[in-house]
N, C-alpha and C positions, 0 to 999 in steps of 0.2 A: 115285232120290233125288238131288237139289240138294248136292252136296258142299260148297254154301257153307251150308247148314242141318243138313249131318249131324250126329247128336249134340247141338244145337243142343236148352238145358235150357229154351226160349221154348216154351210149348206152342202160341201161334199159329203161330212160325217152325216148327214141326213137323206141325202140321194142315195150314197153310197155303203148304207147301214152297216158302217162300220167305223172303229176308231180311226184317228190318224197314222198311228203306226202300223197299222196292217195296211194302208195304200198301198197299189200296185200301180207299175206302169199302164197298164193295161184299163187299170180303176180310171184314172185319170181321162184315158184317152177316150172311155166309154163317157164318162161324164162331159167334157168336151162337144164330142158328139149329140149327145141328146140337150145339151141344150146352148146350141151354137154358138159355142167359144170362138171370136176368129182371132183373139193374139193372145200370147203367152208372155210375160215376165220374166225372165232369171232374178234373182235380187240375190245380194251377196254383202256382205261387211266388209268396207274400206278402213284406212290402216286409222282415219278419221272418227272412223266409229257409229260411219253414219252409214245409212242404204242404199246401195248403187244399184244399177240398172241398166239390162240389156235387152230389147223389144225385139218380137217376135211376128209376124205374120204367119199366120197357120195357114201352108199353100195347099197340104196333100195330108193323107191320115200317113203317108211314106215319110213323108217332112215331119210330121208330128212324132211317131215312133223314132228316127233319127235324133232329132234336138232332145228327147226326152231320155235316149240311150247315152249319148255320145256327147252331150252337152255343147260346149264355145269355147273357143279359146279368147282370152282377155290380155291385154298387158299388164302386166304386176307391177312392174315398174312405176306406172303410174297411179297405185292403188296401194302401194307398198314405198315408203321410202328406204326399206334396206335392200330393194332390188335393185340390180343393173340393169340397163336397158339393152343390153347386150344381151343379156340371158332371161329377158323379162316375161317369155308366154308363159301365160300360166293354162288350164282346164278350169272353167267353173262346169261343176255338176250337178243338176241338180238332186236335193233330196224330198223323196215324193213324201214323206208323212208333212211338210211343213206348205203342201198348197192349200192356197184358201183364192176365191175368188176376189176383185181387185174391188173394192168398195168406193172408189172414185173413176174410176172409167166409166167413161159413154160409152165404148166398144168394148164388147163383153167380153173379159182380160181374165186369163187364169194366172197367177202370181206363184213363184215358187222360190226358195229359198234353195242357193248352191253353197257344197262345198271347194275349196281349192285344190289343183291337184298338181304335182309340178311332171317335167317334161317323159320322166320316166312311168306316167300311171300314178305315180303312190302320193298318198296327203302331205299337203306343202305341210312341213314341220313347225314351220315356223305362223302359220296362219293363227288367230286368234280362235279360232273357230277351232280347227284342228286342236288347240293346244288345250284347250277347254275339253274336248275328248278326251285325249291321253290322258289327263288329270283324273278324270271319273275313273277311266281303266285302270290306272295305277292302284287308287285308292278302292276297288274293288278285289282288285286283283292280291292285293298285298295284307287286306282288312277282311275281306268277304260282306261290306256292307256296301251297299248305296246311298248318295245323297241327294235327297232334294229342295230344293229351293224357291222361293218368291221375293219380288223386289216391290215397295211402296215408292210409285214415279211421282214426283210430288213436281210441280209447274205453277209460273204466275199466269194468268190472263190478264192482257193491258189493254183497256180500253178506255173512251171520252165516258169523263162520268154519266153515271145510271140517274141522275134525278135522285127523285123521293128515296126513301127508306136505305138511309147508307149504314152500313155495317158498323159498329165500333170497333177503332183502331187498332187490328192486332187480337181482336176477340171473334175474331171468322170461324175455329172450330163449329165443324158440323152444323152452319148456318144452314135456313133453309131460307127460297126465295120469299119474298120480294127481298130481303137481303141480302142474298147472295144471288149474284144477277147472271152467274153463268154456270148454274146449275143442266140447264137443258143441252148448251155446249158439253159437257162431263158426259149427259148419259146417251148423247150422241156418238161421242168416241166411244166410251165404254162397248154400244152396241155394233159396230165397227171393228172394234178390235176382237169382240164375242164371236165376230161372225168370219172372224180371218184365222182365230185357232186361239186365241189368248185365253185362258181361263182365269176370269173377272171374281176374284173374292165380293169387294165391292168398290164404291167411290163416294167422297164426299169432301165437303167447302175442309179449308186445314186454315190452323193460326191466323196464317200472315192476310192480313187486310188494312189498305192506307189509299190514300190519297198523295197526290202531289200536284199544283197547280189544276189543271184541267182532265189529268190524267186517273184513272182508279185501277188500282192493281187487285185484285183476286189472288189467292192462295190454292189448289184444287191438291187432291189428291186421288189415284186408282191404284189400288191394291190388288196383287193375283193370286189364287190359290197353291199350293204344292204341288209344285209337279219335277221333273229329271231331270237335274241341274242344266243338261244342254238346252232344252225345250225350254227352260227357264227363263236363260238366254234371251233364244232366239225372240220369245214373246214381246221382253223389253224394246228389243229393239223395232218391230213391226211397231209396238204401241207409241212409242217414238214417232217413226212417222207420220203414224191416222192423227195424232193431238195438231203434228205440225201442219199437215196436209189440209185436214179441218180447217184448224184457224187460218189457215192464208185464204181459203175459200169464202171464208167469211169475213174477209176482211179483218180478222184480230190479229194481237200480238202474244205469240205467247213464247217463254221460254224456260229451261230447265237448269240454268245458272246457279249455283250454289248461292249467292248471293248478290243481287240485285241495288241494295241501298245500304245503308249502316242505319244500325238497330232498330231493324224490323227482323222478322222472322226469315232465315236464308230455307233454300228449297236442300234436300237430302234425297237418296237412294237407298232407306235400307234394305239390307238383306235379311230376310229369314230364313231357315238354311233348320234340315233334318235329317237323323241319319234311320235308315232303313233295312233290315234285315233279310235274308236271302227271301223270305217269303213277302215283304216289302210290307211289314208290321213298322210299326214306328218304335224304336227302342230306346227315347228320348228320359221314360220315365220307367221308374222299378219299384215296386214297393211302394207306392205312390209317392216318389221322391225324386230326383235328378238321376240319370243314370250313370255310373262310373262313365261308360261311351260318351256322353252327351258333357261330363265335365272333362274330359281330355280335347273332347273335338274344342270346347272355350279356351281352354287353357293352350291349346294350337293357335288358334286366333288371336290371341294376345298375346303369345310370344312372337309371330311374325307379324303385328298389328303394325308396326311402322314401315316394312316394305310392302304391304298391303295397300299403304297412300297411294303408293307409285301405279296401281291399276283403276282405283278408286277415288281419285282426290288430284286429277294431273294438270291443272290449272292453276296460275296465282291468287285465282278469288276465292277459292276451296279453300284455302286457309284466312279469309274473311269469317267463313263460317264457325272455325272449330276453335271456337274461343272461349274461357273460361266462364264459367256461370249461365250459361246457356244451355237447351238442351238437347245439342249437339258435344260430341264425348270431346274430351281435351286425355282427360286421366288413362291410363289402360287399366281397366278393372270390370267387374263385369257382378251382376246383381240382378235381385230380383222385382222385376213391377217398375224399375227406375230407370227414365228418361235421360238420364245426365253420365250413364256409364257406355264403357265403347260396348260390351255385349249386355244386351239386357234378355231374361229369359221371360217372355210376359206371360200371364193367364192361361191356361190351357185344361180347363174344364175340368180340375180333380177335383173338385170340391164335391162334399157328400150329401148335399141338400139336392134335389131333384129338383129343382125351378121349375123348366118345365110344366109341370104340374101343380106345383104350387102358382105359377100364373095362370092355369088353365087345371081347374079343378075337374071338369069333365074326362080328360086326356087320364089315361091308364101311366103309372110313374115308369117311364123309359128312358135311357140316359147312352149315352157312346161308352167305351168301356174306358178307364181312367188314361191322359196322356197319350191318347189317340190322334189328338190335333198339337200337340204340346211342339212348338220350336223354340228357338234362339234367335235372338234377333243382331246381326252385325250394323252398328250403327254411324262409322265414318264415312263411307264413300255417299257421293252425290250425281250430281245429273252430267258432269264432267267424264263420269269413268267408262273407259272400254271395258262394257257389258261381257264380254266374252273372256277377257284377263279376268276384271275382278273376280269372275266366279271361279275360273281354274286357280287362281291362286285362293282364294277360301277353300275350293276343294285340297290345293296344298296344304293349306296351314291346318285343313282336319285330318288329313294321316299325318301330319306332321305330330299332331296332339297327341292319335292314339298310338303313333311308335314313340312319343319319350316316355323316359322312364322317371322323371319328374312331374309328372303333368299334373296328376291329383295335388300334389302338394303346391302345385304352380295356382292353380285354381284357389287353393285355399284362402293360398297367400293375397290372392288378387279379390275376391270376391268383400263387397261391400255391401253395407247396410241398405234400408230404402232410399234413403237419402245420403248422397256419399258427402255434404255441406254439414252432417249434423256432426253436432261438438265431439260428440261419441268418435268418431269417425277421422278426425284432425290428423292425427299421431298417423295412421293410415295412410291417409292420403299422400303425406309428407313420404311418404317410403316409395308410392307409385311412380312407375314410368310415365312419359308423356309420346305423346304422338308428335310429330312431324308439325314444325308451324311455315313449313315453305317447300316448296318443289324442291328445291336445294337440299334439305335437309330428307326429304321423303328419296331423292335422289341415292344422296351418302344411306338414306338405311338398304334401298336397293344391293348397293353395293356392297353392302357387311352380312345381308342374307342373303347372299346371292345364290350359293351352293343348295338351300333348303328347294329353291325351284327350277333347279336344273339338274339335280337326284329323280334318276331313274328318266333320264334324256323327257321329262315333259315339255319343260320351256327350252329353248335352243340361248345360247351364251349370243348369239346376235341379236335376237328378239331382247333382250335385258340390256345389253349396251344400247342400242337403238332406244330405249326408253330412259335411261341414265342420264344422254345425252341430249335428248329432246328435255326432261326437266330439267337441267341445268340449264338448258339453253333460255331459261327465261331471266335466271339471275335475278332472283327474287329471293336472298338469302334474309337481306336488311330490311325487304320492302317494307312490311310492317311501318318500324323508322320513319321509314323515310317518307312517308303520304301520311302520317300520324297527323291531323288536325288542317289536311288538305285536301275537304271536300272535291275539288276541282279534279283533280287525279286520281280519286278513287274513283270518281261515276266514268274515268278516261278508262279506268280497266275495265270496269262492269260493263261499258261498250264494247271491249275488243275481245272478250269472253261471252256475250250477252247467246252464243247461239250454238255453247259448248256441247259437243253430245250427239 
């Protein structure tokens, strides 16, 4: 057995005793074979952000090797809106480290994730997907580090209330059942998504817990491990589907909305995000302290923190969420242990007592070696954001952090106490930037960083107009204003967002 697939809930990674990224065409077609695949998937990300689909009948192992070499052609035009329809074919192709078996199919369905390619061969430039590579390339290319990433997919469950044992209001953290009544829904997807390629840190009940009339709303959260910012990706968005796939099958409700009602607890996206060294050591921490790397890549982040909204945050209700006093970030400053800044750097096992052992006194004292697991956590984007922007643009804003030549003292200047509300702290705050309180305004910061993500041709100047214009296009500059103490309009957007993502 491959100890880098032992246990491993991938049933190709387990047939096929090997990781995902050594698949071969060939792996594929063997596993197919032995245990009777007859249809194939393509899946691909639409300009939506959500998972398209082209179905397969597997006629011949001649047909099989074809579709697997040579991929479809799609129309772009209608998956893209800065396409023509004139010039719309595109190539989806697939790539073979991201198949996993189709966990909702009767007919035994191998699923695989494509990238885009336009008419001449080469990667459409402008693809989400694509541009989320270039990013990684740049910033390896230019830095000699790699980065990797995980996102917290945070989701309500709406259902007719549960009877007996209801949760208190807004106090649902890490509830366990008979209080939290869709515990077994979580670790259904959870084993779902384990078994398609995601790699599941954990899951559990979050905040937000309420009632309303007949109705009871759940808060859930799944967390994923570190893994290469693309794969990062890609995970999000498969887990996306199994939550939504699930609940329709069971008849629930469920959605990734940033926010839902006014004041209760809105759903979030964070990112945690690592940077990695050519032998893919974590160099987040030095001397058991922050690493110079790891404070320039924050001090990136919070310098381009507000055109960051625009991949992260592209809905009117997204700024429901990012409201003062809350702990979702408003301020751009970033600290440690604390919920209420846009980068927080939380816990990350350097402490010198061996737990461990001191809870299990039998156990020999063994520890990971200091800042092993140590990340950053980016804390505005939500269930709204294009999965594949957001992260190339965090991969921007981290070589963006370690080419200034400001950065350390960028950091300095930005970094707060535990709590950024304490008295201590006032004088501070009053000096910080703010983030973006509307598409409008996440728009115009678009616009004024434009150049940081179109350096070194990653993002294309079409891709960034097409997104300037789509958030403008909601003309939500005054919204705030103007629905202020107008229940009836607010729960009107919260429907016309209710299925963002």
């Amino acid at each position: 057995m491959n100890h880098s697939t032992e246990m491993n809930p991938n049933r190709l990674v387990q047939y096929l005793n090997k990781p995902p990224e050594d698949f071969t065409r060939n792996d594929l077609i063997r596993y197919i074979q032995d245990h009777d695949i007859e249809m194939l998937n393509f899946r691909y990300c639409g300009w939506d952000g959500r998972l398209k689909t082209l179905n397969f009948v597997i006629n011949s192992k001649k047909h099989l090797e074809s579709v697997l070499t040579n991929g479809e052609r799609v129309d772009g035009s209608s998956l893209f809106s800065f396409i023509e329809a004139g010039s719309s074919d595109l190539y989806v192709i697939p790539r073979y480290r991201t198949a996993f078996v189709n966990p909702f199919s009767k007919v035994p369905t191998l699923d695989i994730l494509c990238s885009y390619y336009n008419k001449d061969g080469e990667p459409l430039a402008s693809s989400p997907e694509n541009i989320l590579k270039k990013a990684h390339h740049v910033l390896k290319e230019r830095t000699g580090l790699s980065m990797e990433a995980m996102g917290e997919l945070e989701y309500y469950v709406i259902s007719d209330k549960q009877g007996l044992f209801q949760a208190t209001d807004q106090k649902g953290y890490h509830e366990a059942e008979p209080f939290s009544k869709w515990g077994d829904f979580r670790r259904k997807a959870m084993l779902a998504i384990a078994q398609s390629g995601g790699l599941i840190k954990y899951g559990h009940s979050e905040v937000g817990n309420f009632s309303v009339d007949e109705l009871e709303y759940e808060q859930n959260e799944i967390e994923f491990l570190p893994t290469r910012i693309e794969d990062a990706a890609d995970q999000l968005l498969i887990a996306k589907w199994i939550i939504r796939t699930l609940a329709f099958r069971k008849g629930l409700t469920v959605t990734f909305a940033p926010k839902i009602t006014t004041g209760k607890a809105g759903s979030g996206l964070h990112v945690h995000a690592k940077l990695t060294g050519p032998d893919g050591s974590n160099i987040m921490m030095k001397g058991g302290k922050l690493s110079d790397e790891a404070r320039k890549m924050i001090a990136g982040m919070l310098d381009l923190s507000p055109s960051l909204t625009a991949f992260g945050n592209i809905i009117p209700t997204s700024y429901f969420r990012l409201v003062p006093h809350q702990e979702a970030p408003t301020n751009i400053c970033w600290g440690d242990r604390n919920r209420s800044v846009l980068v927080r750097v939380p816990l990350g096992w350097s402490g010198k007592t061996r737990m461990s052992s001191d809870a299990n006194p039998l156990e020999p004292e063994t520890r990971e070696p200091d800042g092993i697991r140590q990340t950053i956590e980016f804390r505005s984007p939500d269930g709204s954001a294009d999965v594949y922007l957001l992260m190339a643009g965090l991969t921007v804003a981290t070589r963006h952090g370690l080419e200034m030549k400001n950065a350390l003292r960028l950091a300095e200047e930005t970094y707060v106490d535990v709590d950024i509300f304490r008295e201590n702290n006032h004088e501070k705050v009053k000096k910080l930037k703010h983030l973006p309180s509307s598409c409008w305004e996440s728009a115009d910061s678009l616009q004024q960083q434009k150049d940081y993500y179109l350096k070194y041709d990653v993002f294309t100047e079409g891709t960034l107009d097409g997104i300037i214009k789509y958030l403008k296009g909601f003309n939500d500059r005054n919204l705030r204003g103007e629905i202020q103490g107008k229940p009836e309009k607010i729960m009107e957007l919260v429907r016309n967002f209710f299925n963002c993502g």
